[in-house]
N, C-alpha and C positions, 0 to 999 in steps of 0.2 A: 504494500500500500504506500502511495506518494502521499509528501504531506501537501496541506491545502497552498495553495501560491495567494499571496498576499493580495495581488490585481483582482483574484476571483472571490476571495473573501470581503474585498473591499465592495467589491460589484453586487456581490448575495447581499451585502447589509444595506446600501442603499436604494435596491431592489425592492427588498421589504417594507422599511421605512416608505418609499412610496406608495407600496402596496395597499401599506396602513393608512397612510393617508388618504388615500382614492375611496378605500373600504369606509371610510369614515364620511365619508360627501356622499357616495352612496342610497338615491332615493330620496335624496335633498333636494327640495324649489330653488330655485334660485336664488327666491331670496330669503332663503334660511343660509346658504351659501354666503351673499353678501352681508347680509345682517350683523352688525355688531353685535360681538359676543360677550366682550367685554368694558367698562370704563374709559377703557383709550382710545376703543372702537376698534379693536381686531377682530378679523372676522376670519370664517376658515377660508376664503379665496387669499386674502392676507398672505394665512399661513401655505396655500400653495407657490404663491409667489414668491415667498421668502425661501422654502426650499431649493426651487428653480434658480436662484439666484445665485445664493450659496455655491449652488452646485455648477453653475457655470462660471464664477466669481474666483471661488475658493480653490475649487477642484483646477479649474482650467490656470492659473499663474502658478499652483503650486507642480503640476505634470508638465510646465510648460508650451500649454496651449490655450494663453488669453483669449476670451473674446475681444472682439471686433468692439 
């Protein structure tokens, strides 16, 4: 048995995490979607946003592949 490679473990976890998140929107109106959920006004479209960001932000300057 090989052990896991770190790219593939990296890709299963934020896989999931989306997973969850999507799992969570799920048979949602729209605007139960945009709806403030909180005090500050975060809403779960918000928290998709801020995933997608992250993930193009964070992930792409630290592999060396900025967005545009």
């Amino acid at each position: 048995m090989t052990a896991p490679h770190p790219r593939t473990d990296l890709h299963f976890y934020l896989q999931s995490a989306r997973d969850a998140l999507l799992w969570k929107l799920e048979g949602l109106s729209e605007y139960d979607i945009r709806r403030p959920a909180t005090p500050t006004g975060t809403n779960l479209l918000g928290l998709v946003k801020h995933a997608a960001g992250v993930e193009l932000g964070y992930l792409g300057d630290t592999f060396g592949r900025p967005s545009g």
